[in-house]
C-alpha positions in Angstrom: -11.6 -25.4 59.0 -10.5 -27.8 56.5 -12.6 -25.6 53.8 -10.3 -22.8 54.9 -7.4 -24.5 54.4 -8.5 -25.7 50.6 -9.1 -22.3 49.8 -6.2 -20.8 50.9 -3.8 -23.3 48.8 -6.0 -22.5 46.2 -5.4 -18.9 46.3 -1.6 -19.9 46.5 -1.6 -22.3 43.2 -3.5 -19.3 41.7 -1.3 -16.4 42.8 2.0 -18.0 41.9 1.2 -19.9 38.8 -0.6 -16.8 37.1 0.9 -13.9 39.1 4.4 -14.4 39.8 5.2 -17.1 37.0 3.5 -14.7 34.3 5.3 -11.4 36.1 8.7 -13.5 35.7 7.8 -14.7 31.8 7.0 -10.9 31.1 10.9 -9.9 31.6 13.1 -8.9 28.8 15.4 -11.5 29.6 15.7 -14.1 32.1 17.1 -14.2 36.0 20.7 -15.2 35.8 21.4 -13.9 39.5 25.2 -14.5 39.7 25.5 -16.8 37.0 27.8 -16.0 34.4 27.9 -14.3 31.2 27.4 -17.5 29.2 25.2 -19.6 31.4 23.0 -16.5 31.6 23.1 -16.4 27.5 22.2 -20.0 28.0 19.0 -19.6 30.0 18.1 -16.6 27.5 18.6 -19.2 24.1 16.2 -21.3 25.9 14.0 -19.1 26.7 13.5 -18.1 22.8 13.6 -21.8 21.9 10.9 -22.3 19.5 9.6 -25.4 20.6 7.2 -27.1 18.4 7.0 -31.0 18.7 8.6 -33.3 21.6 7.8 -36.7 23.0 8.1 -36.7 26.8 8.1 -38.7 29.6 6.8 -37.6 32.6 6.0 -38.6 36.3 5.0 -37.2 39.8 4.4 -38.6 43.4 2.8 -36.6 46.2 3.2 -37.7 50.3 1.2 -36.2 52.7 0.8 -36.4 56.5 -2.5 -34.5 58.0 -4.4 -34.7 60.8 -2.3 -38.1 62.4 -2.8 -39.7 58.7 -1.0 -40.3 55.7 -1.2 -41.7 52.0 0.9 -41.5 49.0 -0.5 -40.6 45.5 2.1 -41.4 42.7 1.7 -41.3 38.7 3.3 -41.8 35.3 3.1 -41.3 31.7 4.1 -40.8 28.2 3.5 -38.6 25.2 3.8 -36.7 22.5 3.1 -33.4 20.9 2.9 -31.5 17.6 2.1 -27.2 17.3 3.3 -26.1 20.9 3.9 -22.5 19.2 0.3 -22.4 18.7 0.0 -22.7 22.6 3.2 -20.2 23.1 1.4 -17.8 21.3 -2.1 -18.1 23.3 -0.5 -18.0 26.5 1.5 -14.8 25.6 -1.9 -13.0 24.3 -3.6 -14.2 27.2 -1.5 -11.8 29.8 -3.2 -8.7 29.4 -6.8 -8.3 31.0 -9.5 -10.3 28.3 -12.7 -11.2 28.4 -13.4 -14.9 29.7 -14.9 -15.4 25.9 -11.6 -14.0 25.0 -10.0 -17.0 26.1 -12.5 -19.7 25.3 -11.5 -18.3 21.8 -7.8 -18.5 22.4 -8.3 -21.9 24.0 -9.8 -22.9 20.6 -7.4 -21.9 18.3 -4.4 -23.8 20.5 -6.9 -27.3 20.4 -6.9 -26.5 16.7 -3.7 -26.1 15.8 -2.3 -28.8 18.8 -2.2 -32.4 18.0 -1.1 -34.7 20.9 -1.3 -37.7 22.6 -0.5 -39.3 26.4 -1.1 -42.4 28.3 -1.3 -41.9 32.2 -1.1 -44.7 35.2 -2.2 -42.8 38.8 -1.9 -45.2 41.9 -4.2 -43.7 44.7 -4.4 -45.3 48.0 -7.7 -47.0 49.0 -8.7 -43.8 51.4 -9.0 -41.8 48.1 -11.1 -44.1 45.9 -13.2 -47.1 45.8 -11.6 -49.2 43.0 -12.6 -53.0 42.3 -11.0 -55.2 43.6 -8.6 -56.4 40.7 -7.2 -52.7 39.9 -5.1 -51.0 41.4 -4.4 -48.0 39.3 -6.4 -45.4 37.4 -5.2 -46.3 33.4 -6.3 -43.3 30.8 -5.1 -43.0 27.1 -6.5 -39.6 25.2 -5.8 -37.8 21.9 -6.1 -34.6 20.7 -6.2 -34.1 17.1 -8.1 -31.8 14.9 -9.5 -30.1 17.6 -11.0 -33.8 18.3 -10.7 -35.3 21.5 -10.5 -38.9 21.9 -10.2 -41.6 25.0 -9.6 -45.1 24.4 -12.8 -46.9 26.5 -11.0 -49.9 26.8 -8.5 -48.2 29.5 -11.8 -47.1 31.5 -13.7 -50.3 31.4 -11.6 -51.8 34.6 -12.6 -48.8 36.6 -16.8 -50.0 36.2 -15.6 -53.9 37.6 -18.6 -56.0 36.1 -20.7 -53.1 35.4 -18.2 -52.5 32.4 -18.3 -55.5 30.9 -22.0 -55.1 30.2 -21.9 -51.8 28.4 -20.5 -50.9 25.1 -17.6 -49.0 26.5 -14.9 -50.4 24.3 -12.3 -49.2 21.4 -12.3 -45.2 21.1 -14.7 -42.4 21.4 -14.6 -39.0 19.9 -15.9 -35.2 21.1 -15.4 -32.8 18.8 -14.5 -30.2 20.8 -13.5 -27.4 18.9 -16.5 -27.7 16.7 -18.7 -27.7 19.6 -17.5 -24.5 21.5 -17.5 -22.8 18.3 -21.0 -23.3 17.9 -21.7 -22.8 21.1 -19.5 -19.7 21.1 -21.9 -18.4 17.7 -25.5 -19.4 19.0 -24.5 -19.0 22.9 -22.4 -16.3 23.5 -23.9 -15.3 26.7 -22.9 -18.8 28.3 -19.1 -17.6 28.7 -19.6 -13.7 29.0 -21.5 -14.4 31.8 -18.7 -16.6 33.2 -16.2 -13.5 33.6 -18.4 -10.6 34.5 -17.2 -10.6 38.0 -13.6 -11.8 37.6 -11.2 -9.3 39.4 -7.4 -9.2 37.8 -4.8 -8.9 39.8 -3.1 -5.2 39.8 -0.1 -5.1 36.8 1.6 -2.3 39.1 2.1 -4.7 41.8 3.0 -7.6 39.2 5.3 -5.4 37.8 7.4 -4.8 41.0 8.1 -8.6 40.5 9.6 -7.8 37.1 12.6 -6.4 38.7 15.3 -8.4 38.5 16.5 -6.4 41.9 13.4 -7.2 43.5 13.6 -10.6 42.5 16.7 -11.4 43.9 15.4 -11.0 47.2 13.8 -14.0 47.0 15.1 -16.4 44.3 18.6 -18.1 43.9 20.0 -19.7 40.6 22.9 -21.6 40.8 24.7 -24.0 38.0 25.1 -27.6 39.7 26.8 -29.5 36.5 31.1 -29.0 35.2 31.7 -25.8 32.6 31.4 -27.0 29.6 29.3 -29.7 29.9 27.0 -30.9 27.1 24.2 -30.5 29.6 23.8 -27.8 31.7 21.3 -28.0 34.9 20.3 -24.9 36.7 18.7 -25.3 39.7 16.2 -22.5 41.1 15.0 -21.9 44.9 12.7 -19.6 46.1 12.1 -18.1 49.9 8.8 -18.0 50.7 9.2 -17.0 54.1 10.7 -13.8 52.6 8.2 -13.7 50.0 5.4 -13.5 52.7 7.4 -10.5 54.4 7.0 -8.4 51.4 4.0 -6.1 51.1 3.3 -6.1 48.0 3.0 -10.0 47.7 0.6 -9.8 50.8 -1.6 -7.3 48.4 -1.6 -9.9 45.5 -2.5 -12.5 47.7 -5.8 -9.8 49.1 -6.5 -9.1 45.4 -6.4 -13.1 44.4 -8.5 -13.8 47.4 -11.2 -11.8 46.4 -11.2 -13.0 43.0 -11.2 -16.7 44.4 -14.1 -15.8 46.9 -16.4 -15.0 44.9 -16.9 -18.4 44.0 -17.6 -19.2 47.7 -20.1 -16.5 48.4 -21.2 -18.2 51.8 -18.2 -16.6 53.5 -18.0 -13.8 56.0 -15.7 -10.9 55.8 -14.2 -13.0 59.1 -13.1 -16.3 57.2 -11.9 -14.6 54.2 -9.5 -13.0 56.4 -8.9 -15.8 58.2 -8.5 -17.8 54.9 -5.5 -14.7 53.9 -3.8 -15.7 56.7 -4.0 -19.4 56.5 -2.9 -18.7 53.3 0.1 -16.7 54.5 1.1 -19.2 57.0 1.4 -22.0 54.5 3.7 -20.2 52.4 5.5 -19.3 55.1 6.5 -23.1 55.3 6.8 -23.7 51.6 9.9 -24.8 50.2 9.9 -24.8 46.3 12.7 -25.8 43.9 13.5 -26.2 39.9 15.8 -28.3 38.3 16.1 -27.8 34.5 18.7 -29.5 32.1 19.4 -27.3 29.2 21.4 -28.7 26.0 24.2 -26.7 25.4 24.4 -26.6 22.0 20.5 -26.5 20.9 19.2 -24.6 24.4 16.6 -26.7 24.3 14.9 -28.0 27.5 16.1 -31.5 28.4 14.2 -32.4 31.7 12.6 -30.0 34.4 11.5 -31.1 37.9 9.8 -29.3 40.4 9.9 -29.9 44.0 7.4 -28.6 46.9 7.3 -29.5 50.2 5.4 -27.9 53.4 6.5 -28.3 57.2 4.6 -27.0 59.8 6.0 -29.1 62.8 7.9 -26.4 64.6 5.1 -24.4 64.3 1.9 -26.5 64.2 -1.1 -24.2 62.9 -3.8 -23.4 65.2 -6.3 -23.8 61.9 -5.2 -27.3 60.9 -2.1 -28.7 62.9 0.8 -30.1 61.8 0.7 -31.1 58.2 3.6 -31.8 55.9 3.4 -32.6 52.3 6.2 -33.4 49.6 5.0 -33.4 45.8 7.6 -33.9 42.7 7.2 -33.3 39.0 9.3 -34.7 36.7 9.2 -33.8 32.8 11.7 -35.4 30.2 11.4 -34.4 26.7 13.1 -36.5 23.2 13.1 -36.0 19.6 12.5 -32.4 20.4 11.4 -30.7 17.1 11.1 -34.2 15.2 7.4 -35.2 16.0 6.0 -35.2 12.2 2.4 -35.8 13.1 0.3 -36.9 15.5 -2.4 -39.8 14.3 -5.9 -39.7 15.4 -7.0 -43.7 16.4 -8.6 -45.8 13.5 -12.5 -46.8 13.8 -13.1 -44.2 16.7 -16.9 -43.8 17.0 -17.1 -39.6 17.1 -20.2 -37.7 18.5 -20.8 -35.1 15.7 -21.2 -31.7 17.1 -25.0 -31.6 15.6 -26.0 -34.6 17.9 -23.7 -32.5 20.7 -25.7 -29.6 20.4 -28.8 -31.6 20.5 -27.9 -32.9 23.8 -26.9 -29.4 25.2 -30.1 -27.6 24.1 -32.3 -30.6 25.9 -30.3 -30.4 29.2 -30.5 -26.4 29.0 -33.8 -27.2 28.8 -34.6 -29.7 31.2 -33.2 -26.9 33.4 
């Protein structure tokens, strides 16, 4: 059953990140509910805020108790980025229906005209990984810049114990990633049309009955928690899933989803992907999900955004799984918004030219 269950909050990531979220973005304006005439102006400014450098700050924590055990999985990190209109852009041309090479090719042009950097700390409990002895903590620095990846080895080398101190993982290492899927794209297009020929869309009538800020307001409540006139304004955004799941036409966008998610798992009957639907159904049901975002007054730009979600099934316990209750935050602060210059790729990084990459593709293919 537990295969059920990952499925089905798989089908829920997927249906409101790409259905939903894109449905709301798709809007003329913005939500405002029964805000007022200027904090509604507000969230529209910000909405048009061209965004295109930031450094941020950024962390997250997940608890979850399943099946009479718990753990905690908790994480931080730093950044920064320059060309975010590039990836404003992409995301916008992505909505209607294109061809998975389509978006290889979008996802290109955003990695070459994105520069950015992050370092990332994850604690995970000892049921989730084996980890030597002496760390306690999963440590990864990366850059992107010219459409060239980079890792600093020396943040991996803990992770191998003594195994790592007798290779030659140290300093940084390169991909050149852009250059790679754009030969790959040129010599091997087949490789990504294949990858789409069976992906089913979800249907833009249904999406756009979520485009209707009447519809909407069914299930979704804005309200302004900080003073009038305050240099910062914070909105905070709820949604009702148990509502949600009561509307038809979100039941059909989860079907439609489910179907597209399923064909990846081609072992299942009709039987379990109905069964999957209404596991599905049931965990939304005991969703919670909130948004905070701080919104500068004068500039409309995005201050910080956190996300909460939390599930709680122990009035109802599910005959599937149990009881199971789960709590995950986001947080995401952003500084010197617009005033990123550039962002520097590390000195005496050894980079994999995308010749020797190919190389190494065509003898796996190969091997194959």
């Amino acid at each position: 059953m537990r295969r059920y269950l990952l499925l089905a909050l798989l089908l829920i990531f997927v249906l409101l990140s790409s259905g939903l979220a894109l449905a709301q973005d798709d809007m003329q304006g913005v939500y405002c509910g029964a805000l007022s005439e200027q904090d509604c102006d507000l969230l529209m400014r910000n909405k048009d805020f061209a965004l295109s450098s930031a450094h941020i700050d950024f962390s997250f924590n997940m608890d979850l108790t399943a099946e009479n055990e718990s753990f905690s999985l908790s994480g931080t990190g730093s950044g920064a980025f320059v060309g975010a209109p590039a990836l404003t852009t992409s995301l916008q041309d992505m909505q209607p229906a294109i061809t998975t090479l389509q978006q290889i090719e979008l996802a290109v042009n955003v990695m070459r005209d994105l520069d950015a950097e992050m370092t990332l700390s994850i604690t995970v409990p000892e049921s989730m990984a084996e980890l030597p002895a002496d760390v306690d903590s999963i440590d990864l620095e990366v850059k992107l810049v010219d459409g060239i990846g980079y890792v600093n080895l020396d943040t991996l080398a803990p992770l191998m114990g003594s195994a790592g101190e007798n290779t030659q993982m140290q300093g940084w290492a390169g991909l050149d990633i852009v250059g790679l899927l754009d030969a790959l794209m040129e010599e091997h297009p087949e490789l990504f049309e294949s990858m789409g020929s069976s992906t089913q869309t979800l249907d833009p009538e249904l999406i756009m009955q979520f485009q209707n800020p009447e519809r909407i307001k069914d299930y979704v409540d804005i309200q302004r928690t900080s003073a009038d006139g305050a240099p910062v304004a914070v909105f905070e955004t709820t949604v009702d899933m148990a509502a949600l799941v009561d509307d038809p036409a979100f039941t059909e966008l989860m079907l439609q989803a489910m179907e597209a998610q399923v064909e990846s798992q081609p072992g299942l009957t009709e039987a379990e992907r109905q069964q999957a639907v209404e596991i599905g159904l049931g965990v939304v049901k005991h969703m919670t999900v909130s948004a905070t975002q701080a919104i500068d007054a004068e500039t409309a730009a995005t201050v910080s955004m956190d996300v909460n979600v939390s599930f709680d099934n122990s009035e109802q316990p599910s005959d599937d799984f149990g009881v199971m209750m789960m709590d995950v935050n986001f947080n995401l602060a952003y500084d010197d918004v617009n005033a990123v210059e550039s962002i520097e790729a590390p000195e005496d990084a050894t980079v994999l030219p995308v010749e020797t990459l190919l190389q190494m593709w065509n003898m796996d293919s190969n091997s194959n």
